[in-house]
N, C-alpha and C positions, 0 to 999 in steps of 0.2 A: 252270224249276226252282222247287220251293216255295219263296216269299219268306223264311219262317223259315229253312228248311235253307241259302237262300243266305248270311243274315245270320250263321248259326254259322259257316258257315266261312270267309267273310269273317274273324272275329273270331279264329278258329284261324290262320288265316293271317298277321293283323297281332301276334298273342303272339309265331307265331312269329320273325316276325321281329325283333319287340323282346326275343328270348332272347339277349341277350351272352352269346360265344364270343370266347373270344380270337382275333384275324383275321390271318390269316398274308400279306401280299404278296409274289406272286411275278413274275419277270420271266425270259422266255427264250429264249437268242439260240440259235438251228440252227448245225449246221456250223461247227463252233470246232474248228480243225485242231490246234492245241498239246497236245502232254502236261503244262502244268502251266496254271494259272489266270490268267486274262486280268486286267487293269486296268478293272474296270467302268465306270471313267466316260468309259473312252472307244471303247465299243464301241457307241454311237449306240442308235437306238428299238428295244426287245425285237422278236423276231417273235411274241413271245405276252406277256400279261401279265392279272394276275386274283389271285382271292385265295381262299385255302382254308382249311381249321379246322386243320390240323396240319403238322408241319414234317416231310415226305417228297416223294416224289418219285412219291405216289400223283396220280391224274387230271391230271397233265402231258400232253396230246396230244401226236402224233408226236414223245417223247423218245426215239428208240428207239439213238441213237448221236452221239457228235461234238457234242454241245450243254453249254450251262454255263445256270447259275441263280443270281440274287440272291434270297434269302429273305431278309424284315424280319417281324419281328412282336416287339409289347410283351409284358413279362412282369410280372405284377403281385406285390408281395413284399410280404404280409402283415406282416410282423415282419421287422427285421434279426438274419441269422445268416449261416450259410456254405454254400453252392448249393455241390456239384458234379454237373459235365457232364460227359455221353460221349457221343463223338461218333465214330461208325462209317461210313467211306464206301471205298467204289470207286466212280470216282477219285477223283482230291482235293477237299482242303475246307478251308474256313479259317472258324473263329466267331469273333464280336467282341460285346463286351456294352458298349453308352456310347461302343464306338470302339473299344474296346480288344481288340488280340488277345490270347486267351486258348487257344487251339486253331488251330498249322498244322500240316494235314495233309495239304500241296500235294506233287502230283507225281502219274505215272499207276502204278497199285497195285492190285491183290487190297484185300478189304476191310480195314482195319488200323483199328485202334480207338486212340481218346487220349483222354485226362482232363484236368480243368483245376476249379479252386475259386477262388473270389471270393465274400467277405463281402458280402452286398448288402444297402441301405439297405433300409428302408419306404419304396415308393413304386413306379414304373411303370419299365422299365428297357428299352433298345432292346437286342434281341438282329437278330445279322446273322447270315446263313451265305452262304459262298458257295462254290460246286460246277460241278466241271465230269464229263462220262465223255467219258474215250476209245475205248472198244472195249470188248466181249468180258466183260458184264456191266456193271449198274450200282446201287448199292444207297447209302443215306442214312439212318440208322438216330440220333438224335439224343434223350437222355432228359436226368432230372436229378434230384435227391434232394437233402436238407437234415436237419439231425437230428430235425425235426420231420414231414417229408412222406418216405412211402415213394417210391421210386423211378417213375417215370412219364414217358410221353411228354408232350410240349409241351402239346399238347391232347388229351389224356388223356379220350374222352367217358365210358368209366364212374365216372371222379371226379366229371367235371362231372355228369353226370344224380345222382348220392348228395347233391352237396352243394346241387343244387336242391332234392332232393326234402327232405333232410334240416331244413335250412334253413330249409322252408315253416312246417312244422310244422303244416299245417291238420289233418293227422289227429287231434293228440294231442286238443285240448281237447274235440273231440266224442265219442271213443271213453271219456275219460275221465267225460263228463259224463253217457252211457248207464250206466255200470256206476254210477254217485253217485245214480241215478234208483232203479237195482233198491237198493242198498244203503239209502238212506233210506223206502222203502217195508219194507223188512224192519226196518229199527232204529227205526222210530217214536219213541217219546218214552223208549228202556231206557237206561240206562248200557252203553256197550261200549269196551273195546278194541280198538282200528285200528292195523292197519298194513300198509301195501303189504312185498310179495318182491319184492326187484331179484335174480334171479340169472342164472347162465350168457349172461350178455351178452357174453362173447367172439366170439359169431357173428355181434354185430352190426359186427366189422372195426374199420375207421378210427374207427368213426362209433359206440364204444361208449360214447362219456363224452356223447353227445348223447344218448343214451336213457338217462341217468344223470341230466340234467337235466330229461328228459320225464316221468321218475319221480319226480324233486322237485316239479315242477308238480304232477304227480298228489294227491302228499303234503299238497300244500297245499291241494288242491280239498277231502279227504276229512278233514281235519282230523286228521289220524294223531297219533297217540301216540308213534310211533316209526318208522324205516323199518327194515327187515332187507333187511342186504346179505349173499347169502350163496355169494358167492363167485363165482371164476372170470370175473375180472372184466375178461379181455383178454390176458396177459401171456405168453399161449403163444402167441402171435400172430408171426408171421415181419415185421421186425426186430425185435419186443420181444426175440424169446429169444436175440440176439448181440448187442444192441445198446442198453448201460445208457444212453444219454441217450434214445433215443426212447420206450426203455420207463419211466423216469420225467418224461417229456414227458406220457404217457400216462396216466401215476398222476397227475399233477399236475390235469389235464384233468379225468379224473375225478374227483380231489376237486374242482375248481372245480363240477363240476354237482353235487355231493353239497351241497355251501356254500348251493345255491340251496332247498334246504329250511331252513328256520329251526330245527331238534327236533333230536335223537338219531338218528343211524345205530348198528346194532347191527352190528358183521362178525365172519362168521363167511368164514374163508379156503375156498378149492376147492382141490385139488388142482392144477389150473394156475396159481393163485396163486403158488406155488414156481417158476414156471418159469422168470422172466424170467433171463437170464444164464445158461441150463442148472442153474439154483441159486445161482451163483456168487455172487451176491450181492443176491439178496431173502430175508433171512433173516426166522425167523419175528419175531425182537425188530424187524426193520424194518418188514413189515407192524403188526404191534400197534401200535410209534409212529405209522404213517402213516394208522391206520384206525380206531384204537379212541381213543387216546389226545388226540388233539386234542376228544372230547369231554366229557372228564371235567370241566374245569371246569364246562360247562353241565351237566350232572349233579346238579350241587349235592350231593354225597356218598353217590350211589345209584349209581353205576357202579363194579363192583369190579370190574379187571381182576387176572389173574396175571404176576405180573414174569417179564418173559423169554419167555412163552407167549400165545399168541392164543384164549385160552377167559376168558370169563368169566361173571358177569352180574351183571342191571339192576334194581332194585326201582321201581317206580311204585308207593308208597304209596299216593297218594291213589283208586287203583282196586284196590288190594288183588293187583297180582302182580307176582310175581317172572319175570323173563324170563334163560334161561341159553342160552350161546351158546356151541358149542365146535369143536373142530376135530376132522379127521383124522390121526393119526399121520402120521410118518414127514414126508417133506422132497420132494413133487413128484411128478410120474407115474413118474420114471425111479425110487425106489422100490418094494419088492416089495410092500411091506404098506401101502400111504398109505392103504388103506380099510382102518381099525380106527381104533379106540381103546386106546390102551393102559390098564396098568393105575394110573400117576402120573394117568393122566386120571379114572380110574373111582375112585380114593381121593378126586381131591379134590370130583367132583363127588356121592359120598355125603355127603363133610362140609358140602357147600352142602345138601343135602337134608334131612340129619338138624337142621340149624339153622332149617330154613325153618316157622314155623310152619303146624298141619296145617290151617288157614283160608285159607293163601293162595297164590293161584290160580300155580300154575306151566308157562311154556311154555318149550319148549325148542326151539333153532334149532341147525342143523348144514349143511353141506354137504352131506356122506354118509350116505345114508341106509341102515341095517340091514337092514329088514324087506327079503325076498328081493323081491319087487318092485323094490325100490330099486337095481338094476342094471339094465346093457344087455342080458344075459341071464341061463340058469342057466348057461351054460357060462364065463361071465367067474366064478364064485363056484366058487374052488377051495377044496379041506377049511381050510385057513388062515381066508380069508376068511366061511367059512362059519361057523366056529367061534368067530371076532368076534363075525361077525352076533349069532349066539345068544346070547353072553357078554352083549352089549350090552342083546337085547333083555330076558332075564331079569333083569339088573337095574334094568330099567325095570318090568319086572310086580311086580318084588319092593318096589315105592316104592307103584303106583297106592292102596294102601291109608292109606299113612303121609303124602301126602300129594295135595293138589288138583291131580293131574296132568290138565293139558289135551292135549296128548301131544308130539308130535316133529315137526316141521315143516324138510322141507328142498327141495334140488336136485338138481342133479348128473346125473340119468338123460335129463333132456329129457325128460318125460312126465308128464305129472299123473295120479294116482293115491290115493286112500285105501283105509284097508285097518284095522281094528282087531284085533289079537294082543292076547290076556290082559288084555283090558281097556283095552289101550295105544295110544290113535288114532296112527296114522301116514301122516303127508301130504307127498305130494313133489309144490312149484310146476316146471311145464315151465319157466319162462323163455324166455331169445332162444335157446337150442340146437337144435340139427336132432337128430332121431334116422330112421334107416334103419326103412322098415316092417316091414320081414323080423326086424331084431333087437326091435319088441317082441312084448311076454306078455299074455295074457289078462289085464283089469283095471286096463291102462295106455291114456292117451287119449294124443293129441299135434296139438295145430293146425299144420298146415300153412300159412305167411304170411308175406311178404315185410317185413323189418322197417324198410323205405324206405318203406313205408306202412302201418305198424300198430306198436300196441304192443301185448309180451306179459306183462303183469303182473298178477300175483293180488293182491288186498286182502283178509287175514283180517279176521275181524269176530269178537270173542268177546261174548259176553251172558253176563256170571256170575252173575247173577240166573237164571237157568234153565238155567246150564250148554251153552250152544250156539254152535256155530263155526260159521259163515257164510263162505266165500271168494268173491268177486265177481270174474270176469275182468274185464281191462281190454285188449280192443282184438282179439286174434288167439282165432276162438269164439266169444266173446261169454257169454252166458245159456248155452249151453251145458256152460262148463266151470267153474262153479258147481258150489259142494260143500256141505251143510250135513249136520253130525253134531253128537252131543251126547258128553259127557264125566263 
């Protein structure tokens, strides 16, 4: 064998075995005549014993009838709260966590399932099971959940391989520091406005408040101005939308990675944004407190938000623009019209415009985007919606004169796209969302990229010295989904 190629995998070989999994030991005695569960310690040397990555009754040799099993394996508890188990066997089974029984489920049975909760410390905890089959099938089915961990098995490998990958983080600073490469060759010595799009990261799962803090790194490498968060930020996620402590486990999460940028987050909601509780209680005055409004002190008296509503916006003096942020109508996807604008929206953002001096530079950030591109297709744009659209975008033509409209900047569709109407630039960032190929339109791009190795983030760049928008992807395409227009 080549000496090199022998050394790579030599060295793939020794990772992998320094890859900690949690280690399960098993022990297992044959021919156990009893229908209900022996005293293990006094049934002398296993006729098998060894140890496996999760807690079943998978790669057992000749289990095939009449045998019992001791399983031991550590469970490691990040945080103290409250684990509950379930625990599904034919035959019986008895768990013990520290000693303690917390699940019998002894006797010979059809599969029957029990439950059982114990607050557990921080720290390493011994879990036990022990199992016997008598006959005539045999199955061990054993998960666990907390208000913070969605439900899973013991060794759960597509957790484990997310929170390696996730964890690593080698992708971020380099995918980051290519697009900072193309971005500073383009901005040479101009005055510009920066700021990265965090939106539709609800497809990144568990693991959305980590690409929440990969975007803060980001923020920080490029020196932003601001970051715009524009929605859809997890919360239609299954537990979020029945279950208000994991779903504000989750807001919480995410703003801890928001925290790790030092500036202004702008949010603008998504329509999933409503969803957490079916509605029931992520209302719009609680996102505003939760998203807008912790940054108004750093604002220093340039953040105007509206009482009770999630639309506002942002003055950066000292580069001459005004940044406006607003929402979508209506209360969630359950909703007939959550894509519009109403018209309490469209009054008060003429009177933000007609105040705005005609020198200074206006961008405006949304979710939802108008222009018909800005959908999954023409068939989701019924006459309602369609007559939004229009409403909206006409009164956007009917400003480009009155004032320094840079144009509309949003999400939502999972497709990056530009597109200028009446004057009116319209740009939709893909973000972390998946979109079906079949549902897009001519005009619409979309990377295709797993977000356990890449990040999907645009960086706008304005130059108002010559009027020009520069977008820089970060991480998913690359130099490819790069935009630049003028205004």
């Amino acid at each position: 064998m080549n000496r090199n190629l022998f050394i790579a995998l030599a060295t793939l070989l020794v990772l992998a075995a320094c890859a900690k999994t949690p280690e399960v030991r098993y022990k297992v005695w044959y021919d156990w005549p009893e229908r209900l569960l022996p005293d293990f310690a006094t049934l002398g040397e296993p006729d098998l014993e060894g140890t496996k990555t999760n807690l079943d009754l998978k790669h057992l040799d000749d289990t095939k009838n009449h045998f019992c099993v001791l399983f031991e394996a550590p469970l490691k508890v990040n945080k103290e709260e409250e684990y509950s188990f379930r625990l599904t066997t034919d035959d019986g089974s008895r768990f013990y966590i520290d000693g303690e029984l917390l699940i019998d489920n002894d006797g010979a049975h059809g599969p029957i399932e029990k439950k059982a909760s114990r607050i557990l410390a921080k720290g390493t905890h011994a879990l036990r099971i022990e199992y016997f089959d008598n006959d005539k099938g045999q199955s061990l089915i054993f998960k666990y959940s907390t208000p913070t961990i969605p439900e899973r098995e013991y060794n759960d490998q597509e957790f484990l391989l997310e929170d390696k990958l996730t964890d690593n983080q080698k992708f971020v600073k380099p995918q980051v520091q290519e697009a900072l490469k193309r971005f500073k060759a383009w901005k040479g010595d101009d005055e510009t406005l920066v700021f990265p799009i965090l939106t539709d990261v609800h497809t990144a799962g568990n693991f959305t408040y980590k690409h929440v803090g990969f975007a803060a790194t980001l923020a920080q490498m490029f020196e932003a101005d601001f970051m715009a968060n524009l929605g859809d930020i997890g919360l239609n996620a299954y537990p979020a939308t029945v279950d208000s402590t994991y779903a504000r486990f989750i807001l919480d999460k995410i703003k801890e990675g928001m925290l790790k940028y030092d500036g202004m987050w702008l949010y603008a909601p998504g329509n999933h944004d409503w969803d957490g509780g079916a509605g029931k209680w992520l209302s719009e005055a609680y996102l505003s407190d939760f998203f807008q409004k912790p940054w108004e002190a750093k604002a220093g008296g340039n953040l105007h938000l509206t009482p009770g509503k999630t639309y506002g916006y942002y003055d950066i003096p000292e580069k001459n623009f005004r940044i406006v942020f607003l929402n979508s109508e209506s209360s969630g996807t359950k909703g007939e019209f959550y894509y519009s604008y109403g018209d309490e929206q469209l009054d008060w953002l003429s009177g933000v415009l007609d105040q705005t001096p005609s020198d200074r530079h206006v961008l405006l950030l949304s979710h939802w985007m108008p222009h018909p591109l800005g959908v999954w297709n023409m068939v989701s744009m019924n006459p309602v919606k369609k007559e939004q659209s229009s409403k909206m975008m006409d009164f956007l033509a009917s400003y480009r004169d009155k004032v320094t409209l840079v144009g509309l900047f949003t999400g939502d569709t999972h497709v990056n796209f530009h597109e200028v109407a009446d004057g009116v630039n319209y740009y939709v960032s893909q973000g972390y969302g998946w979109v079906s190929p079949d549902l897009m339109m001519p005009g619409q791009k979309h990377a295709f990229f797993d977000y356990k190795e890449s990040l999907c983030i645009d960086v706008v760049a304005v130059k108002p010295a010559t009027r020009e928008v520069h977008t820089f992807r970060v991480g998913a395409g690359g130099a490819d989904y790069d935009y630049h227009f003028g205004y």
